[in-house]
C-alpha positions as CSV (number, residue, x, y, z in Angstrom):
1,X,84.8,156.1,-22.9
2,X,84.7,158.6,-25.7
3,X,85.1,162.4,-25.3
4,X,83.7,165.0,-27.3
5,X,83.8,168.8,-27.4
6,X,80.1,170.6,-27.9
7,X,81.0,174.5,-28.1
8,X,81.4,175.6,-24.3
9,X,80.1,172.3,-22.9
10,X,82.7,168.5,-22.7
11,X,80.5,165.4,-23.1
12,X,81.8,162.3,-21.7
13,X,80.1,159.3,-23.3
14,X,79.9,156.3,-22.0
15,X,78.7,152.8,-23.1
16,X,77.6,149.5,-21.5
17,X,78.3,148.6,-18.1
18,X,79.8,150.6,-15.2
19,X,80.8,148.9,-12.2
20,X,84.3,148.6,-10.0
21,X,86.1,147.7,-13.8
22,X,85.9,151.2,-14.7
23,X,83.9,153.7,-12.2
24,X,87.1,155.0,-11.3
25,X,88.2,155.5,-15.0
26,X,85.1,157.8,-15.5
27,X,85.7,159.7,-12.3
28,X,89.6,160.6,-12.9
29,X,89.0,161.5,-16.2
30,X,86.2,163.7,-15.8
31,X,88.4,165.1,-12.5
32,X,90.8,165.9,-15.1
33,X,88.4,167.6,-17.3
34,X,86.8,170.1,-14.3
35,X,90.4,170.2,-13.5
36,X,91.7,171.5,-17.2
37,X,88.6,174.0,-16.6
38,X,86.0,172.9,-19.2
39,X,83.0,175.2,-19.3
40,X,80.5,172.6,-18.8
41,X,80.6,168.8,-18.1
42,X,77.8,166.3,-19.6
43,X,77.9,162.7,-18.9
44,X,76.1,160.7,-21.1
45,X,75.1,157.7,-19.7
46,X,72.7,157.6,-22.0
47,X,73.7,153.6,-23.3
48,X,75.0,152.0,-19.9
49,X,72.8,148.9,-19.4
50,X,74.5,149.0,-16.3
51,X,74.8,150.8,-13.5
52,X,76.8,149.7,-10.3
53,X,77.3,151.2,-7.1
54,X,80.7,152.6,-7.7
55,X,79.5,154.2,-10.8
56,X,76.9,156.4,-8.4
57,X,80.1,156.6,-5.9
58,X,82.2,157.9,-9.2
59,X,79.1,160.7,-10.0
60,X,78.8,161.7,-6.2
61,X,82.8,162.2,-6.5
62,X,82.8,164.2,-9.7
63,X,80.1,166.1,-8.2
64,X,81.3,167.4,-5.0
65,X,85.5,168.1,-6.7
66,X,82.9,170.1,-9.6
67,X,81.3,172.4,-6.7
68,X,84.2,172.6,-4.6
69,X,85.7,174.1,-7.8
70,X,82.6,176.7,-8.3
71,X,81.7,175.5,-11.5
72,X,78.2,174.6,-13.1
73,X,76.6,172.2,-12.7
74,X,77.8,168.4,-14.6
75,X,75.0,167.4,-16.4
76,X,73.8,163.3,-17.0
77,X,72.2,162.1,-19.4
78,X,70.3,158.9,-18.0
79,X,69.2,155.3,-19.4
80,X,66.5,154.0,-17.7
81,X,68.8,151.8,-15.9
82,X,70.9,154.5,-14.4
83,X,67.8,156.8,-13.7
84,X,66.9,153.8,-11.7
85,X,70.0,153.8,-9.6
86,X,70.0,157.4,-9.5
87,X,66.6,157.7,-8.5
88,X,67.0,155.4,-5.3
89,X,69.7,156.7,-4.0
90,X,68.2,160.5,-4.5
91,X,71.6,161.4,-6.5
92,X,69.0,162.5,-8.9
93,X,68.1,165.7,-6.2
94,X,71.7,166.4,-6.5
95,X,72.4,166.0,-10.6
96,X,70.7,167.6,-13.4
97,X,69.4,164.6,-15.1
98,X,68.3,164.8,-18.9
99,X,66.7,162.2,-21.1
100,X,68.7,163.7,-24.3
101,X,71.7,164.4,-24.8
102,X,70.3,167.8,-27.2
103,X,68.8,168.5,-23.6
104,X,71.5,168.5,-21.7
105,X,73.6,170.7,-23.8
106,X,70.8,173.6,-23.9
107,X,71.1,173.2,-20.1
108,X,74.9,173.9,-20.5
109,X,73.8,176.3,-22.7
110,X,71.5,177.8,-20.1
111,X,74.4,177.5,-17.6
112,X,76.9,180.0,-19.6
113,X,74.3,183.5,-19.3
């Protein structure tokens, strides 16, 4: 897990597989993050191949401490394989989901006015 600052936006990149390994490393760092007040929060999922249960339980998690905390909306960037996952379990009515990362951050972007 790899995290980069964007101007107002944090973008927590992730790669390969989540799962019960290291769902709950994504969610407590990106807890910390909304916690330490970041502007905006993009998850780029955009290179997990794949995407477990717990990593949708993690997203759910991160999303409810994010609005509970009145911020904007966390943005995801999707694979196909997590748009999948995300899709079934209508998490996707409940994230902003972006093919790109470029689209995500204009959304962050959007966000901020």
């Amino acid at each position: 897990m790899v995290v980069d600052r964007h101007d107002n936006a944090v973008i927590v990149r992730v790669v390969g597989d989540i799962d019960m390994a290291n769902s709950d490393d994504l969610r407590e760092r990106c807890l910390e993050l909304l916690d330490d007040g970041v502007g905006s929060l993009v998850v780029d999922l955009s290179e997990v191949t794949f995407f477990a249960s717990s990593g949708i339980a993690a997203l759910g998690h991160i999303r409810t401490h994010n609005a509970s905390l009145r911020r904007p909306p966390v943005h995801v960037v999707a694979s196909r394989a997590v748009r999948r996952s995300l899709t079934a379990t209508a998490m996707d009515t409940l994230l902003p989901l972006h093919e790109t990362l470029d689209q995500a951050l204009a959304a962050t972007s959007d966000d901020a006015r």
